[in-house]
C-alpha positions in Angstrom: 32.5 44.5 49.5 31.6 47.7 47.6 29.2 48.8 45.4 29.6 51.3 42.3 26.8 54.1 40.8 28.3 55.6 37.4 27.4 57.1 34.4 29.7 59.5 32.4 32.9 58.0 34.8 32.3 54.3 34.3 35.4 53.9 32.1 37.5 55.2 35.0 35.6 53.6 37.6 35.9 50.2 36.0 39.9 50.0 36.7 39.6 49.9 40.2 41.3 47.0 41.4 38.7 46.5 44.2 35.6 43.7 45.3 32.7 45.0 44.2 29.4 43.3 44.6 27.3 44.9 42.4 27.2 47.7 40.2 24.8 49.9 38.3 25.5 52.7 35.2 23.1 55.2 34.2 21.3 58.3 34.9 18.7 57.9 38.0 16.8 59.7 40.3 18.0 60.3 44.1 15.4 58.0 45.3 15.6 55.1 43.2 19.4 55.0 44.3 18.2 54.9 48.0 15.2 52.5 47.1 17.9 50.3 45.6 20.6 50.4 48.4 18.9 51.0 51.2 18.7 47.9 52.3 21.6 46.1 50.9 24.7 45.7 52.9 27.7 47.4 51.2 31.5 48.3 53.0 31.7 51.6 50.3 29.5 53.3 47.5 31.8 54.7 44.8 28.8 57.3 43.4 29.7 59.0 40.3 27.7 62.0 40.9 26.9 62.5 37.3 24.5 59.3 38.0 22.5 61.0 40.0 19.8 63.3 38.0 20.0 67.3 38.7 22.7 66.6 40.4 24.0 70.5 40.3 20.9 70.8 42.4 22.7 69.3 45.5 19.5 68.5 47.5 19.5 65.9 45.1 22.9 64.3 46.6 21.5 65.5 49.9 18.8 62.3 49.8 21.6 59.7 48.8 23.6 60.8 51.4 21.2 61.2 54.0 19.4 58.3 53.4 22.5 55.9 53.2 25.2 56.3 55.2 27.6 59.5 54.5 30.1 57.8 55.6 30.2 54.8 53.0 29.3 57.2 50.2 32.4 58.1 48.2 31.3 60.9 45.9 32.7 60.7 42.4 32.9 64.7 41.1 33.0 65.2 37.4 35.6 67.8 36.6 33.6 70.9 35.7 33.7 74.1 37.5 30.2 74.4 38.8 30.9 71.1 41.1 34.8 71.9 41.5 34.0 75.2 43.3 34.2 75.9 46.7 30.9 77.4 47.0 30.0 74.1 46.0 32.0 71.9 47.7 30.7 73.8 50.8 27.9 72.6 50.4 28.4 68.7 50.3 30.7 69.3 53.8 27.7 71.2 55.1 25.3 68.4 54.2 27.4 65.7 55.7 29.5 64.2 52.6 33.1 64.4 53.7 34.4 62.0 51.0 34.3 63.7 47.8 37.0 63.5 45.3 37.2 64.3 41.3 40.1 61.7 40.5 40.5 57.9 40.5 43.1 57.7 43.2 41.3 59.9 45.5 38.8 57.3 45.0 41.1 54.7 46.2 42.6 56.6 48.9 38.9 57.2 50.6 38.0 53.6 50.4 40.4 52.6 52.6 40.8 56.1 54.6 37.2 57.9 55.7 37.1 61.4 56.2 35.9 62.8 59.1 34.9 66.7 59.5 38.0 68.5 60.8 39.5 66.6 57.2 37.3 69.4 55.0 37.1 72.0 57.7 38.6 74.5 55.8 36.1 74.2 52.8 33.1 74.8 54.9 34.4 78.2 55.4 33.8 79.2 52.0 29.6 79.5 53.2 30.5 81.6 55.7 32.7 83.8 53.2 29.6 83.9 50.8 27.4 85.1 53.8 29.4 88.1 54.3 29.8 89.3 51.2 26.0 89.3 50.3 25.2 90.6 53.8 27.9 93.8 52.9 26.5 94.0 49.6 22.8 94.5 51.3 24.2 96.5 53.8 25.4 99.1 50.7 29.3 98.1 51.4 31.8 97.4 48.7 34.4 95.1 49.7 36.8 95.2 46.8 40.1 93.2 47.1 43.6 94.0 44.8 45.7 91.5 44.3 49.3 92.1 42.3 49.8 89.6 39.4 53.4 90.7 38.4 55.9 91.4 41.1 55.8 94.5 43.6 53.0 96.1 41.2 51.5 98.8 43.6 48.5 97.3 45.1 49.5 98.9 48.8 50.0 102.0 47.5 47.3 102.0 45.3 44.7 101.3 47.8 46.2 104.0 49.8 45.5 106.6 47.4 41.9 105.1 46.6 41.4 105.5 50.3 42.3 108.5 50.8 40.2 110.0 47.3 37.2 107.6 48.8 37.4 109.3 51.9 36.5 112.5 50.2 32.9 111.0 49.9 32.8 108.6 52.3 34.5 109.9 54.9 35.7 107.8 57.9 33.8 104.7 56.6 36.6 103.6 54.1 38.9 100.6 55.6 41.6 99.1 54.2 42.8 95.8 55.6 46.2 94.3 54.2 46.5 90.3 54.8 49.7 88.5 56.1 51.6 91.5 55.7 52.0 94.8 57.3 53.1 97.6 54.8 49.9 99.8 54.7 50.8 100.5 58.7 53.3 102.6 57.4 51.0 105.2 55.3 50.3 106.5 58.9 46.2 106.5 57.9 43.6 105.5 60.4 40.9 102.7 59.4 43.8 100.1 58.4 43.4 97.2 59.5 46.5 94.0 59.3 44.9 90.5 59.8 45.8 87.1 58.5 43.7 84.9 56.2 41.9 83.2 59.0 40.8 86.0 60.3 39.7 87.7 56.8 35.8 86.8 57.2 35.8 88.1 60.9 37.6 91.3 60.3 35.3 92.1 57.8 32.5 91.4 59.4 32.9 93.4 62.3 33.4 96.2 60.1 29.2 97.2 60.3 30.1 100.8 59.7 31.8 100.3 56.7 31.0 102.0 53.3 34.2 100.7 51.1 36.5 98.1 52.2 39.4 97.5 50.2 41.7 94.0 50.9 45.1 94.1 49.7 45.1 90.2 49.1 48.9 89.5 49.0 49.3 86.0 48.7 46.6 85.3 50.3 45.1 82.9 47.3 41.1 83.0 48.7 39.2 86.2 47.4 35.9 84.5 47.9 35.3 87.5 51.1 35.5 90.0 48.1 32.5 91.3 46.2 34.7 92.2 43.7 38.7 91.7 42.5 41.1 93.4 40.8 44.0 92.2 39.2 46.8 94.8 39.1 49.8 94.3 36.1 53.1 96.3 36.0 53.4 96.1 32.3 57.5 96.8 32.1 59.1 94.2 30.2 61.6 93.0 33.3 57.7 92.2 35.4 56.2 90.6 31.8 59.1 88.2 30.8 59.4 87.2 35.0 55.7 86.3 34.7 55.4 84.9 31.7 58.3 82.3 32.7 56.9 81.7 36.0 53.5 81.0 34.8 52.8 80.9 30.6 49.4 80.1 31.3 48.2 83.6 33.3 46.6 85.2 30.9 44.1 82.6 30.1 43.3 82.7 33.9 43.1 85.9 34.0 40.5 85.7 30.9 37.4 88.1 32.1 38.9 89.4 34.6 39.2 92.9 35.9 42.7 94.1 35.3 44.5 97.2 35.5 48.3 98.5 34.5 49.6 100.1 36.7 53.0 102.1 37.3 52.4 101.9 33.1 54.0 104.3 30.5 52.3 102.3 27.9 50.5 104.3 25.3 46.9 103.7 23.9 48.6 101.4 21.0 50.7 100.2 23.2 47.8 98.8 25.2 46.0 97.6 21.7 49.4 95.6 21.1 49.5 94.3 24.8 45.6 93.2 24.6 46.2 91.7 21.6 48.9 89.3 22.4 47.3 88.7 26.0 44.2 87.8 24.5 42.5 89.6 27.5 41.2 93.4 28.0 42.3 96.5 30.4 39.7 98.2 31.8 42.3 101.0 33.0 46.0 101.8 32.8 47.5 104.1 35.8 51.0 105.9 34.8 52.7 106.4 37.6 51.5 108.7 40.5 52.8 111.1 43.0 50.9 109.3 45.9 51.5 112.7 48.3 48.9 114.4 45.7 45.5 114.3 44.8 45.5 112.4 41.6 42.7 112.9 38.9 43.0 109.4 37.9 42.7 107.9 40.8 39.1 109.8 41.1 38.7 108.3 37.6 39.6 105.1 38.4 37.3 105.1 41.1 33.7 105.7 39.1 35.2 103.3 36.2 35.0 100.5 38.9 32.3 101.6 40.3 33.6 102.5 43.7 30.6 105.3 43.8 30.0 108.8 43.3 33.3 110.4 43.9 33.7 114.1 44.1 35.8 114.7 40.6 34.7 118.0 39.4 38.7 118.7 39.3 39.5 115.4 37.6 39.7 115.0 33.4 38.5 112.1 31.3 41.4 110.2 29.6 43.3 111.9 27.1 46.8 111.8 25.5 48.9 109.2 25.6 49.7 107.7 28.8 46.1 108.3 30.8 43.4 105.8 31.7 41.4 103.8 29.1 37.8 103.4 29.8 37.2 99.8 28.3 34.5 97.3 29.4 
């Protein structure tokens, strides 16, 4: 027999076609659910975690789970993004609560199939990931991944030439590591590094020396080792039309996010028009670069990210109509 906790899920939670033996709906502390069930005999616990009271403060699922047994305790999530994070998520694996699920069949699944650990491996990671990039951060390293939202828009290249402008200040202390792929090996440059997605949070890691590290993410979909993203778009209308048909919804995902043109011949209106319709801001647009030279917009691009203090006493502040927008 099983027993349900809900609150803002009870509609769902009342079509399950299983026994239940008792049930309870409201808002309640962690400890009067334990005082409650703690000594009643139950086969599962269907907890809609919105019954539980703080419950983004996940100590406060911490002393349900503890105190009962994890292992009966299916863990209803509402979807929001604050519990639908991995970050978060993490958390509940870390604390013991393998069965967590934000949908009614999950539900159904998980009372008849109990996770066990090597089920949500993979999410625990995320901690570790979260580790590293606030020990870099302390450490005065910028680990800055670029990820290409229309087809072939440049991010290798690109971080090729921000390497080599960022080496100008930095020196040997600027890495580049490309993921699942091996392209950059073929710049010839020292400090690049090829790894797979596994292997992300350990590369970086042993990197202690490192000033700037730049990840060409590829299609590798986790960014959470990154301090920082950004989103590279190759506005020509052939790259445009293939993304908008392959997904119409990107721009709205994209919402707040840090995104450049680049390879772009669009002019300052042209970028008004193409903000406009994207309902989404540039913060620069590249034209297309000789990457055998010393480009004064990569130097620019450079302090408008806030990649540091970059040697660019040669370099000019956009002008004209195809140079770099400074937009925030």
């Amino acid at each position: 027999m099983n027993v349900i906790v809900a609150n803002q899920r009870s509609d769902e939670l009342s079509t399950l076609d299983v026994d239940i033996i008792k049930s309870i709906t409201g808002s309640f502390d962690a400890t009067e659910i334990v005082s409650i069930f703690n000594n009643f005999y139950f086969n599962k616990m269907i907890l809609d975690v919105t019954a539980v009271k703080n419950y983004l403060m996940t100590e406060n699922i911490e002393k349900v789970v503890t105190s009962l047994d994890p292992n009966k305790v299916i863990l209803f999530l509402p979807k929001i993004p604050e519990v639908s994070s991995q970050k978060f998520l993490s958390k509940l694996v870390k604390m013991g609560a393998y069965n967590f699920t934000n949908n009614i069949e999950g539900v159904k699944y998980l009372i008849n199939h109990t996770n066990t650990h090597e089920d949500v491996a993979q999410v625990e990671q995320v901690q570790e990931l979260t580790e590293v990039v606030e020990q870099k951060v302390k450490s005065g390293c910028r680990v800055v991944g670029i990820r290409n939202i229309t087809d072939h828009a440049g991010a290798t290249t690109l971080i090729y030439m921000l390497k080599k402008e960022l080496e100008r200040s930095y020196g040997d202390t600027v890495y580049a590591i490309e993921v699942n792929r091996h392209d950059l090996q073929y710049f010839n440059v020292k400090n690049t590094i090829t790894t797979n997605k596994e292997a992300l949070v350990s590369t970086i890691n042993k990197l202690t020396d490192a000033s700037v590290i730049l990840v060409d993410l590829n299609d590798c979909t986790d960014d959470s080792s990154c301090g920082d993203v950004l989103y590279l778009i190759e506005p020509s209308s052939i790259r445009l039309n293939k993304l908008m048909r392959t997904n119409q919804n990107i721009f709205n995902e994209l919402k707040g996010k840090k995104i450049i043109l680049n390879k772009s011949l669009l002019n300052n209106r042209d970028i008004s028009d193409f903000e406009y319709e994207a309902h989404t801001k540039v913060i620069y647009n590249v034209p297309p670069l000789d990457e055998r030279k010393k480009n004064a917009e990569i130097a620019n691009l450079i302090g408008t990210v806030g990649l540091g203090n970059v040697n660019n006493t040669n370099s000019k502040k956009s002008e004209g109509k195809i140079l770099g927008l400074f937009r925030f």
